[in-house]
N, C-alpha and C positions, 0 to 999 in steps of 0.2 A: 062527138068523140074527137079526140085530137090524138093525132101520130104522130109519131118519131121514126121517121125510117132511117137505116142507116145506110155505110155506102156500099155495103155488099146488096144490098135487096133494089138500089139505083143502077147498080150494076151488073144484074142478074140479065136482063134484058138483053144487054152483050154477048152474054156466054153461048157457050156450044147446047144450040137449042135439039140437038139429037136424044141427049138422055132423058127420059121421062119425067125426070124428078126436076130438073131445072126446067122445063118447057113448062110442067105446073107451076112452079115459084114464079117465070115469068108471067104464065096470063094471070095468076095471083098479084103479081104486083100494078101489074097495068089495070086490073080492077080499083086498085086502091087508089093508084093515079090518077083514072075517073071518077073518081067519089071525090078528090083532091079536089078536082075541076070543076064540079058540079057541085062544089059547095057544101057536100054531104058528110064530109068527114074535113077537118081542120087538118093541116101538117105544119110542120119546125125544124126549122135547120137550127144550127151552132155553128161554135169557131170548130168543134170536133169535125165537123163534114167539113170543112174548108183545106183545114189540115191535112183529113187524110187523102182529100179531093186530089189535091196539088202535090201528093206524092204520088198517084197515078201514072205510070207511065206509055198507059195508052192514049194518046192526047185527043183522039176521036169520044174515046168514053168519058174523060173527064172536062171537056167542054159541054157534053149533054147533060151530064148532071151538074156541072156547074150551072148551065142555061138553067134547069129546072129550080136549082134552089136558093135561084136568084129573086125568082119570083115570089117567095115565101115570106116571114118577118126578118126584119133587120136584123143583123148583126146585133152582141154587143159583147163586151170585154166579159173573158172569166171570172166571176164571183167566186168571193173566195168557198161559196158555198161549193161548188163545184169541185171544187180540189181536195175542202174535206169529203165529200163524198168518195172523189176517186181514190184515195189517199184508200178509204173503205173496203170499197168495191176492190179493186187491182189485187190486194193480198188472198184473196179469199177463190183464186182459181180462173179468175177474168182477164183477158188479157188488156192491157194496156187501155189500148183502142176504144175496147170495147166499154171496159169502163169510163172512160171518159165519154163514150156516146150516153151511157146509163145514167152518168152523173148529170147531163145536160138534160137528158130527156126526163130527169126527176125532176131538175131544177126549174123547168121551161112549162111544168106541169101537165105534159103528155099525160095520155091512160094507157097510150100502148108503145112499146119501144118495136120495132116488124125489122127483124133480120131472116140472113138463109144461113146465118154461122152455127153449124151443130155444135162447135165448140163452146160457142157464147150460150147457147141454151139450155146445155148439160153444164154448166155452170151456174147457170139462173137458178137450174130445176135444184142444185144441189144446198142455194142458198135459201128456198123455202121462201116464205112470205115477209122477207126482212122489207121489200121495196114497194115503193109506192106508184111505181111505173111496173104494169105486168109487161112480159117480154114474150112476143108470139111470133112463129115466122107467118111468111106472108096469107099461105092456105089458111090455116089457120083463125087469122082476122078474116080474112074472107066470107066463112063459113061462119062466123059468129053473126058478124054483119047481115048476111045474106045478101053479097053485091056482085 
């Protein structure tokens, strides 16, 4: 299986691990990140994470996931396939970002796109089976997997 994580679900590990609900996403993410490691599941970065990377202002978070998704596949320039997709995706209740992570991760051949954005998922949910990348937050892939 190949992922596409994006940079909310890299950056979930950061956050305020008091709430219930993010302290699952994070040891949900750090499972995926082990299966990353161990060869068990495939991941993808874009110029979409580099982007939104480097607009981070917390410079502790955005070195660590830059470190991580350094290690991934190379770089390479936006296709124009890309743009018609976001051109797609953005009207339709996705925000920006996010489509642009969606268009990469269709483009890049992902099977899973793994955010913790409810916004972006109740927008998934409301576009139906238009795409070719399913869109799961992190539990979620977890339990599908069993990892």
């Amino acid at each position: 299986m190949t992922v596409y994580l994006d940079i909310c679900c890299l950056k979930r590990p950061f956050d305020d691990q008091s709430q219930a609900r993010i302290a699952l996403e994070t040891a949900a993410v750090f499972s995926i990140l082990r299966a990353v490691a161990t060869g068990r599941i495939k991941a993808l970065r874009s110029l979409a994470h580099e982007l939104e990377n480097s607009r981070n202002p917390d410079v502790r978070r955005a070195v660590a996931v830059k470190s991580w998704l350094d290690s991934l596949n190379p770089l390479e320039r936006t296709p124009p396939k890309v743009i018609d997709d976001l051109k797609r995706f953005a009207p339709c209740g996705i925000g920006l970002m996010d489509a642009f992570h969606l268009a990469w991760a269709e483009y890049l051949g992902a099977d899973v796109l793994v955010t913790t954005d409810e916004r972006f998922l109740g927008a998934v949910r409301r576009l139906g089976g238009t795409m070719r990348c399913r869109v799961l937050d992190p539990i979620m892939l977890v339990r599908e997997l069993e990892i």
